[in-house]
RODRENVEX-132979 format. One record per atom (N, C-alpha, C, CB): y, z, x. Coordinates in steps of 0.1 Angstrom, whole numbers, plus 5000, padded with zeros to 4 digits. Each point is the difference from the previous one (the first is absolute). Glycine has a CB too. Layout:
YZX/...
This chain:
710933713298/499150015011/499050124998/501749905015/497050084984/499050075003/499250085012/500449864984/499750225025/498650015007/500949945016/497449934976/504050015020/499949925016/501350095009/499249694990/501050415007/501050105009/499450005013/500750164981/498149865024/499649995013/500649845011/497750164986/501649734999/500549885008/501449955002/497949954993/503150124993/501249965004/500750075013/499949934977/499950185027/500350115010/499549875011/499550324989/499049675012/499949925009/501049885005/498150084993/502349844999/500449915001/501750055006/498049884981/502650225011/501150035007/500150005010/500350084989/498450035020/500050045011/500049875012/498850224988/500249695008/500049895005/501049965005/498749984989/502550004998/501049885000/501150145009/499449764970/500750315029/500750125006/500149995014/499350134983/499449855021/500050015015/500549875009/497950164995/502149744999/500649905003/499249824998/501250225015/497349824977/499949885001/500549874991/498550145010/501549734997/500849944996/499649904987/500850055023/497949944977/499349884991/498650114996/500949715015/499350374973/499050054995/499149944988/501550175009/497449764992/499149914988/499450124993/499249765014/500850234973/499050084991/499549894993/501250244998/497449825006/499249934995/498550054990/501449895022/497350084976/499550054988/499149894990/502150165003/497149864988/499449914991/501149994993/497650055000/501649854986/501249974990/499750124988/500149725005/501450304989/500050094993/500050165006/498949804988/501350235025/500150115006/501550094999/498249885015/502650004984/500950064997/501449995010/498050124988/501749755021/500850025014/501750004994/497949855020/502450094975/501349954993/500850134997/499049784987/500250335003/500550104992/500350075015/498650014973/500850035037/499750095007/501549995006/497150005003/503049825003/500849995011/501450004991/498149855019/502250144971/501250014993/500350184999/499449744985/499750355013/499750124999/500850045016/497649994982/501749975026/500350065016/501449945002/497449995012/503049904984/501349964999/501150064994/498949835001/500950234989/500850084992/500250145007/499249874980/499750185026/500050175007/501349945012/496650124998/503049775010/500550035011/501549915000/497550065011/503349974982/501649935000/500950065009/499849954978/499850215019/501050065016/499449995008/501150154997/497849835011/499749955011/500749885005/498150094993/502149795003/500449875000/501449984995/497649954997/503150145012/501449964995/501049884997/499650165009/499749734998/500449885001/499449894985/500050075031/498750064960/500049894990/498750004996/501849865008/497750144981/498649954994/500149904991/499350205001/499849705005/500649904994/498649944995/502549955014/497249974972/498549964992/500049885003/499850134979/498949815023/500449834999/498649984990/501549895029/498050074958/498949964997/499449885000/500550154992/498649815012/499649905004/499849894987/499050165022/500649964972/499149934988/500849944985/498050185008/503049865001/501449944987/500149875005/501950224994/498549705018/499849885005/499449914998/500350095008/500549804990/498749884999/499549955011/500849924982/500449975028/499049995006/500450055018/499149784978/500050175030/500250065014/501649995009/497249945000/503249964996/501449935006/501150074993/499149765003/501150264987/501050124990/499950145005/499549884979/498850105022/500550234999/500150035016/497950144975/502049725033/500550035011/501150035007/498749934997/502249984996/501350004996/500950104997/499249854994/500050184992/500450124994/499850175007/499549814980/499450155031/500050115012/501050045010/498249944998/501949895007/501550075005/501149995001/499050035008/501650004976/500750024996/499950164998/500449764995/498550305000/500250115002/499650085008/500349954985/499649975027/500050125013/501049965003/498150055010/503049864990/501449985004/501250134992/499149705004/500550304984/500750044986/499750175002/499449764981/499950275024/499550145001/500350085021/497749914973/503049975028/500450065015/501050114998/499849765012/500350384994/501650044994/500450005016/499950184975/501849895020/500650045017/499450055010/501550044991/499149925022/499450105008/500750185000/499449735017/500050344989/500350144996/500850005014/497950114982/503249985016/501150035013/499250005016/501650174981/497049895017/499650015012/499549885005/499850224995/500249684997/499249815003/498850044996/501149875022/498650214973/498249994999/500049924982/498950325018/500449574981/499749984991/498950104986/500949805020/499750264969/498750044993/498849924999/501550114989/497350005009/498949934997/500249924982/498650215020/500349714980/500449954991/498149954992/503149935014/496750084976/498749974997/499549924991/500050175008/499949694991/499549944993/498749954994/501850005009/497649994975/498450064996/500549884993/498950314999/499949625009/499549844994/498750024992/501049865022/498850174965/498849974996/499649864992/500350245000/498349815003/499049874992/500349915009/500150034975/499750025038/499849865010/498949925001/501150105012/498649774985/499549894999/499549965014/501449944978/497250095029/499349925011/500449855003/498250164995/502749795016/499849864996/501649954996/497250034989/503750095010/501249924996/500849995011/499950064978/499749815033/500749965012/501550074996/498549755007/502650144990/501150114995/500650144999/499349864993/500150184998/500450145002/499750055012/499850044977/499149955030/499050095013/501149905009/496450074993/504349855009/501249945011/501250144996/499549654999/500950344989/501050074994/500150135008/499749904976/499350235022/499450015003/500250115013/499449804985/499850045023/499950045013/501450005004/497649915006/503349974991/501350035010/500750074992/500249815013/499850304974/500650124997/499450125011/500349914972/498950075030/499450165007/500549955014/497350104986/503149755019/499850025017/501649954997/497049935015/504050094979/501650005003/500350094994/500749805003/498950304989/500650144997/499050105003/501349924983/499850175028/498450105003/499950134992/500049945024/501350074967/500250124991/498749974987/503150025006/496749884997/499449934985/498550055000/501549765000/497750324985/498549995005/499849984980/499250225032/499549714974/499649944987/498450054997/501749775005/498350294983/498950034994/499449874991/500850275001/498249705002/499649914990/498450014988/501549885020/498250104977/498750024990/499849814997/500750304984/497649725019/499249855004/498350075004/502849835014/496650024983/498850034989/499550055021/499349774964/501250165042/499249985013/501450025012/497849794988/501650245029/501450005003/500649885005/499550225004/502049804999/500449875009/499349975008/502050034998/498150045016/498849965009/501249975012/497649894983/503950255021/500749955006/499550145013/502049834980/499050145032/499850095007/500550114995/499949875016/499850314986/501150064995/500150064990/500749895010/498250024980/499950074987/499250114997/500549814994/500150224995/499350154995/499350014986/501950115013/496949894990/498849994989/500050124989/498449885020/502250104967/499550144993/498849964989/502750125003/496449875000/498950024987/500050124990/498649915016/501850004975/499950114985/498849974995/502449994992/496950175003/498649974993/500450064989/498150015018/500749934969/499750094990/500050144999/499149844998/501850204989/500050175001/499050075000/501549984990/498150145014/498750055003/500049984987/499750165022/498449874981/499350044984/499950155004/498249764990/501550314994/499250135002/498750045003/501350024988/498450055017/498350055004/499450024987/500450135022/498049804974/499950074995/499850174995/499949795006/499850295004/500250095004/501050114998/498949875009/502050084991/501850025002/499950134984/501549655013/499050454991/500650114990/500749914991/500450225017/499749854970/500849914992/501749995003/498250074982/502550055025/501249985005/500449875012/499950264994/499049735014/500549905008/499149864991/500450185028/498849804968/499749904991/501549954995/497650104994/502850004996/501249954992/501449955007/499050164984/500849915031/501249925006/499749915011/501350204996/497449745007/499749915000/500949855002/498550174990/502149775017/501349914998/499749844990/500950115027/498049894979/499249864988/499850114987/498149795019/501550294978/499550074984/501650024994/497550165008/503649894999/501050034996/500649875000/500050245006/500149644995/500649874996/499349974992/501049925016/497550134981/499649914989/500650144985/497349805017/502650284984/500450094990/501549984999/498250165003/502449835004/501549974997/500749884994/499850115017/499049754983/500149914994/499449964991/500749985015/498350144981/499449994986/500850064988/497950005013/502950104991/500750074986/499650094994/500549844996/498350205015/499650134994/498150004990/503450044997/496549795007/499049984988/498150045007/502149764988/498250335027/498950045005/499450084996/500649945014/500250134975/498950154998/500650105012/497449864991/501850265005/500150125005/499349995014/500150114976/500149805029/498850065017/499950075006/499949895005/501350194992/499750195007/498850034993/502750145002/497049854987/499050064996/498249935001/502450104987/498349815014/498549914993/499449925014/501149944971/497750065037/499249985012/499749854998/499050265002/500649714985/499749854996/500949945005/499050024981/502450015010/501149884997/500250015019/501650044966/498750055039/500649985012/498949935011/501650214992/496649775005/499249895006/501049874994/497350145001/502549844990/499949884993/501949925005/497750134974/503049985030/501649955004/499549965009/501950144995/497649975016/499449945012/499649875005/499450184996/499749794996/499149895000/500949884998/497850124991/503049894997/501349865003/501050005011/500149984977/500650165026/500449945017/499449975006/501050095002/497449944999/499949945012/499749835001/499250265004/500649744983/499749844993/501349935001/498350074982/503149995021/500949965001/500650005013/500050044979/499250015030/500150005017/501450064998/498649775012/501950344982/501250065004/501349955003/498550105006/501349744984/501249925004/501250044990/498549795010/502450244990/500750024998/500549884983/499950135030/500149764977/500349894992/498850044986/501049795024/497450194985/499149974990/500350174990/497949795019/502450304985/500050084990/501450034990/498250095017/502849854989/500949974989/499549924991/501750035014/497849894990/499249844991/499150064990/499649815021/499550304982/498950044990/500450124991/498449915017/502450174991/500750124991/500450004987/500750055017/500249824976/500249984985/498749974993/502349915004/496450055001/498850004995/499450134995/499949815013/500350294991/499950104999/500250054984/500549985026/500849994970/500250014989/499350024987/501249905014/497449964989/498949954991/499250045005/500549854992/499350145023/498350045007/500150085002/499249885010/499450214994/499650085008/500149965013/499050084985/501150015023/499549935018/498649994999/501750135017/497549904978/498449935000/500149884994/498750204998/502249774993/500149874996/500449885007/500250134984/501149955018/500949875007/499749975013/501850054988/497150075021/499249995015/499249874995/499650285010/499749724980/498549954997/500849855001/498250204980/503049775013/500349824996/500849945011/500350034972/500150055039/500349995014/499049955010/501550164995/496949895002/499150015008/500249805007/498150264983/501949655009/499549885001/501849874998/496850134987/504049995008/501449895003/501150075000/499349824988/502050155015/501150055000/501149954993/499150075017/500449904972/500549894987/501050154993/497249764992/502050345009/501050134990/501250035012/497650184982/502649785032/500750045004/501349945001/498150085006/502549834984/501349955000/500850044997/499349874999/501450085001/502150084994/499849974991/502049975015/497449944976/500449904988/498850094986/500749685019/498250364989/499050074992/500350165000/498349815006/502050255003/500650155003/501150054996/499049985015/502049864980/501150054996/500750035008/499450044986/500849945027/501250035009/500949935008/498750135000/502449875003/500949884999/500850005014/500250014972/499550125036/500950075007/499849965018/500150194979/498349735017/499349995013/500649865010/497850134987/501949875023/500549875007/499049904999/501550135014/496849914981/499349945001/499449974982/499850085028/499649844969/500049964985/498550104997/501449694999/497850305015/498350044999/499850025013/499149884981/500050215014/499349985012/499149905010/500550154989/499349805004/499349845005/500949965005/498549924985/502750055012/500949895006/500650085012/500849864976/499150295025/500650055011/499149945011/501050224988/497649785015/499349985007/499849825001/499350284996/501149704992/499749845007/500949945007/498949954984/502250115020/501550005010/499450005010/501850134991/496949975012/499750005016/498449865002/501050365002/498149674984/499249935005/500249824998/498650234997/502349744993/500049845005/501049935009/499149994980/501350105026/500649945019/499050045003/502650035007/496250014993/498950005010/499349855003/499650264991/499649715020/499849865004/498749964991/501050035027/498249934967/499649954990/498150115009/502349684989/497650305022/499050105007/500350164997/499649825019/501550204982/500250185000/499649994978/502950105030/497449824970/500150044983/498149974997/503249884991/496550085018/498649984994/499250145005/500149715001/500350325014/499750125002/500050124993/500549905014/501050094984/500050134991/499349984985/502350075013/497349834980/498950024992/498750055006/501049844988/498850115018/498650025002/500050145005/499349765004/501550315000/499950135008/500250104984/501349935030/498850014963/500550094989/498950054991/502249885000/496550035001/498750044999/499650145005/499749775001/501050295013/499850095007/500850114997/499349855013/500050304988/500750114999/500649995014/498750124982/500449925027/500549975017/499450005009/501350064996/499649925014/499349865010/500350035011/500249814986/499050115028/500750025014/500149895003/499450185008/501249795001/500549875005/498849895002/501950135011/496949944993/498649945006/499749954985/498850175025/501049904965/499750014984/500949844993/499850354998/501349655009/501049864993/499349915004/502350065000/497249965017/499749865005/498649994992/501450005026/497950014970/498550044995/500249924981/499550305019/501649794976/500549934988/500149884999/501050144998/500449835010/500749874997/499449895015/502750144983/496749895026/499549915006/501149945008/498249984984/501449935019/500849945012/500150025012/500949984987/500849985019/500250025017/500450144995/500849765016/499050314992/500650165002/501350035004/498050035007/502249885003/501649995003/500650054989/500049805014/500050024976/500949964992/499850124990/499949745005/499150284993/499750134993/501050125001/497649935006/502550125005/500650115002/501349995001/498350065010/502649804988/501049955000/500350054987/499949835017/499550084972/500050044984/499850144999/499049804992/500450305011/500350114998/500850085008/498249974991/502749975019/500950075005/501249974985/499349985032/500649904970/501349924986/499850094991/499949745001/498950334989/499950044989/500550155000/498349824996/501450235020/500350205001/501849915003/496850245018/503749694984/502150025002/500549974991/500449945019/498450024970/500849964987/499650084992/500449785002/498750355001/499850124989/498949964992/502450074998/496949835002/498849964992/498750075005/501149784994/498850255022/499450104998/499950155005/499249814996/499850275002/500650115012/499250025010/501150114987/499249985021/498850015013/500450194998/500249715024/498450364980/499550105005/499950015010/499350014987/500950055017/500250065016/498450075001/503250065002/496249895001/498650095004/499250035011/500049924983/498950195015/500050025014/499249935011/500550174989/499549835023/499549935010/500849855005/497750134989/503949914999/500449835004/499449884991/500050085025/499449984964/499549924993/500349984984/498650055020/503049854980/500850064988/499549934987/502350055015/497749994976/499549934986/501349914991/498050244998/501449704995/501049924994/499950014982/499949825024/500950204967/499550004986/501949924996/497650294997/501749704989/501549954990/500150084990/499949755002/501550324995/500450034989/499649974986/501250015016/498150074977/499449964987/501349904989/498150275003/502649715001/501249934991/499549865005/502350194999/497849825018/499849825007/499149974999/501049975013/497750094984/498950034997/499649884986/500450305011/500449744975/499849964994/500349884997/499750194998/502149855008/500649844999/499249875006/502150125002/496949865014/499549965003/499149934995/500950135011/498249974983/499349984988/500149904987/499850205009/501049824991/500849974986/500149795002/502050334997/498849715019/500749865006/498649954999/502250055019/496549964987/498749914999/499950014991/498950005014/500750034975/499849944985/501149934997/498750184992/502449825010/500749874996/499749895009/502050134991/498149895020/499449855009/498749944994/500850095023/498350034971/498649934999/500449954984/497950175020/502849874971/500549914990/501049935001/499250134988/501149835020/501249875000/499549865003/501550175010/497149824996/499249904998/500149925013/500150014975/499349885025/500249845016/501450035002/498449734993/502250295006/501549995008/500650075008/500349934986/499150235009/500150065014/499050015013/501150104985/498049805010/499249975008/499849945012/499750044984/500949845009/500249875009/501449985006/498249884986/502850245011/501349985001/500150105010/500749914977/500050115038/500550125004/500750114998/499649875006/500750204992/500450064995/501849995003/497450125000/502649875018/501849975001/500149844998/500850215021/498649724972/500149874996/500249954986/498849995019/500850114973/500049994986/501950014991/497150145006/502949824984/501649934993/500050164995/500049674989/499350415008/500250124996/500150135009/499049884983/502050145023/500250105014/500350134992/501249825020/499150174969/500750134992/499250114991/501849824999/498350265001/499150114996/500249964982/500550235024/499149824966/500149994990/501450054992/497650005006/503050095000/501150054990/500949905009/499550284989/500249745025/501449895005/500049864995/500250115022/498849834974/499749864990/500950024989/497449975004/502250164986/500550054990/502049935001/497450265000/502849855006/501150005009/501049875003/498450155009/500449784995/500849825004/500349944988/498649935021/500450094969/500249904989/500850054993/498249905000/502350225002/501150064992/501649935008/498250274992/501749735019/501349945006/499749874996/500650145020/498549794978/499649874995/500849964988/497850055010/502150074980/500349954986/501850075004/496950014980/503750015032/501650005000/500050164997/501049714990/498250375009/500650214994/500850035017/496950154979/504049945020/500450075010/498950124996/502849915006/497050195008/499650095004/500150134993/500249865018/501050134976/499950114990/499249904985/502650175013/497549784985/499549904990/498150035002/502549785004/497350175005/499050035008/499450124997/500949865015/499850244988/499650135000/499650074988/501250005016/499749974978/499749984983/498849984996/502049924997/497749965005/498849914993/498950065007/501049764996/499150305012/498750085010/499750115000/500349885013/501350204980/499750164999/500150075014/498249964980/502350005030/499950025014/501250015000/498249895008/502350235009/501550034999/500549905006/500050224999/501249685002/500949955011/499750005007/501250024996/498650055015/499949975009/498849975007/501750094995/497049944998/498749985001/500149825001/499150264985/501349695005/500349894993/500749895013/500450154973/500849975037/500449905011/498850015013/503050044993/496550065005/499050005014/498849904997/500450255006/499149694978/499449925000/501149825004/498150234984/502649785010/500749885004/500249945015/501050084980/499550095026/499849955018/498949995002/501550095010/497349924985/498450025005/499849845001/498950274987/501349684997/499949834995/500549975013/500549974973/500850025025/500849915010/499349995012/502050064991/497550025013/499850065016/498349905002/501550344999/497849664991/498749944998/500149925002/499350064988/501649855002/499949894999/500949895009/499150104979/501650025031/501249885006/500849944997/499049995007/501750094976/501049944994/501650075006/498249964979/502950005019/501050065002/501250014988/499249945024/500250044964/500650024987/498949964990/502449945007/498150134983/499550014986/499849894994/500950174998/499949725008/499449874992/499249925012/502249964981/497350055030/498649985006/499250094993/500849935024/499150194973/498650064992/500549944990/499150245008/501749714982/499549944990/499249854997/501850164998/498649765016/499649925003/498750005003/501849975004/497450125005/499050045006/498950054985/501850065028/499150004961/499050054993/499849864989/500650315004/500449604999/499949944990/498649885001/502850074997/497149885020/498849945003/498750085001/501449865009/498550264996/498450125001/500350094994/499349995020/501750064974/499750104995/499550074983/501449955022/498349934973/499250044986/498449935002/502550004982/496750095012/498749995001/499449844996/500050284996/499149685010/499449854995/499750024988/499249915019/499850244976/499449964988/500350144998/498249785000/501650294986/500050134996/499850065001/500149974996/500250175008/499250115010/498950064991/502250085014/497949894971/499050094989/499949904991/500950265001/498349744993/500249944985/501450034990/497250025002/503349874995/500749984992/501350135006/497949874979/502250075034/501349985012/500649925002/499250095010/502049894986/500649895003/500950065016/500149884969/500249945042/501350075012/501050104990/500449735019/500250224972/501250054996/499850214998/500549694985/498550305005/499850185000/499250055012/500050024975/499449905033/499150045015/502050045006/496649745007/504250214996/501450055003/500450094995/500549855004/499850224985/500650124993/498950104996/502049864991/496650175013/499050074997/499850095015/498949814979/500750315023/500050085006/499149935017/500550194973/499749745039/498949965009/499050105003/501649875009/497350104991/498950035003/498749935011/501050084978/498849995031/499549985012/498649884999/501050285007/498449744979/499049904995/501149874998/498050184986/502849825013/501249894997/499949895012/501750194989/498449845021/500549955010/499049855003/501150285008/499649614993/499449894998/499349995008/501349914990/
């Protein structure tokens, strides 16, 4: 853990005082997972009755890991203590999934028949219950330009990216350049946590003027599989964020392209953009500020501004040029109507359960850790409305290989075992 001693304190304090259903929440790649496992670990004497993990993202599908919930809020009950007071007890559900009726039943009747019971959870957006407690996690500060070289260097985004480079920054106590030029890629990296683990092994070969410059237009250098890192829960950065934007309704996803043209904006400025009813308007941009796609400024007179994170920024970007090369089909096709619901690596993904690999098998062939490997499997399932591995094999076996070749001299067979790419996507 980097930079987040303030927020884990927070979160203690929080869960200390008694509340019962604490959400951390945040963009992708911020880091909510690490934090709430962190704050979980500080506070075990607090919670004498028990700290107990549940991950979401190990699960396949919604009827199991509900199951498998409460059993372990049953399993983690202890004695009562001589005086009848039951211990507190605290259970940290991460990688909660918007939408999984199930668990959010689970859930609710854990928090309303045990009152010892409080649950921290991490989720892109909140439940939306009475009672709850909102924690927004942001990006680690950046440094000022400005900033003396002592506080520069302790900086909490400068010091994760030097900590995960190995030393390959150079001297920046000394040198005014190199420490612009770090600059300039945090901030290119919006201080995410994820995205600067992702870029740090680049480092190695680049300069940060370099490796800023080949970020400007994609986030292709930001994977596990290109950076060499194995440790993350996400494969890339792209795929962290396409978790939040393709559950978006086929209008917020068009929105948020077109807003991405924009440095920033006011609400009057969206309706002027993207046209239309205003209402509906302001609906889509409420959806896009709970799911972290965008942010708001608090400004003065009551008159708050809206911008996106240079990462969603690009991904966005990135997503219209593949629509505008995918050709008549995403045209004439809806988007929640189309045989292809699945992002590119979760395609990847299917046709690997397709050809019979288990998950470690899987993981293997993808360079991706385990468990990365099961959060895509519950993602499939969850898409496509399967409830085993041989409905996605089924499912991939009628849509899921391309009609015709994604490249020249592509065949389906290596379009399956070749790295997905966002121009891919049929």
């Amino acid at each position: 853990m980097v930079g987040r001693h303030a927020e884990s304190v927070d979160i203690s304090r929080l869960l200390g005082a008694g509340t019962r259903l604490l959400v951390v929440t945040g963009p992708a790649g911020v880091g909510k997972s690490r934090l709430a496992l962190e704050a979980a670990c500080s506070m075990r004497e607090l919670f004498e009755g028990g700290v107990e993990i549940f991950d979401r993202a190990q699960e396949s599908g919604s009827e199991e890991a509900a199951e498998k919930l409460a059993r372990l809020t049953e399993c983690v009950r202890s004695t009562t203590a001589p005086d009848g007071v039951q211990p507190r007890r605290l259970l940290v559900v991460d990688n909660h999934v918007p939408g999984d009726e199930p668990l959010r039943e689970q859930l609710r009747r854990s928090l309303a028949h045990d009152p010892s019971l409080s649950i921290l959870l991490t989720s892109r957006e909140a439940i939306g219950w009475y009672g709850e407690k909102l924690y927004e996690l942001h990006p680690l500060p950046l440094p000022s330009p400005a900033a003396e070289v002592e506080r520069f260097l302790t900086s909490p985004s400068v010091q994760l990216l030097m900590g995960r480079s190995d030393g390959y920054l150079g001297d920046l106590e000394r040198h005014g350049p190199a420490r612009l030029a770090v600059l300039d890629l945090v901030t290119a990296l919006d201080g995410l946590p994820l995205a600067i683990e992702l870029a740090a092994p680049w480092l190695k070969a680049l300069s940060p003027e370099a490796l800023r410059e080949r970020l400007r237009f994609s986030l292709e250098m930001l994977s596990a599989r290109s950076a060499g890192v194995v440790s993350l829960r996400h494969s890339s950065m792209s795929e962290a964020l396409a978790e939040s934007y393709y559950t978006l309704p086929p209008e917020a996803r068009s929105t948020l392209v077109q807003l991405s043209h924009h440095d920033e904006f006011t609400f009057e400025d969206v309706h002027r953009i993207i046209g239309g009813d205003p209402s509906a308007n302001d609906r889509t941009l409420r959806l896009l500020v709970e799911n972290h796609l965008l942010r708001v400024h608090q400004g003065g007179l009551g008159n708050p501004r809206l911008s996106l994170l240079n990462t969603t920024r690009i991904f966005a970007q990135e997503t219209e040029r593949a629509d505008r090369s995918a050709g008549p089909l995403r045209e004439r096709t809806p988007v929640n109507e189309r045989v292809y619901p699945l992002t590119p690596r979760q395609r990847q993904v299917a046709g690997l359960i397709a050809d019979g690999l288990t998950n470690r098998e899987i993981s293997k062939s993808l360079n991706i850790a385990e468990w990365t490997v099961i959060n895509h499997v519950r993602e499939v399932m969850r898409r496509l409305g399967c409830s085993s591995r041989v409905q996605v094999a089924s499912w991939f076996a009628v849509h899921g290989r391309p009609r015709e070749p994604l490249s020249p001299g592509t065949t389906p067979d290596s379009w399956r075992s070749e790295p997905a790419t966002r121009s891919s996507i049929p």
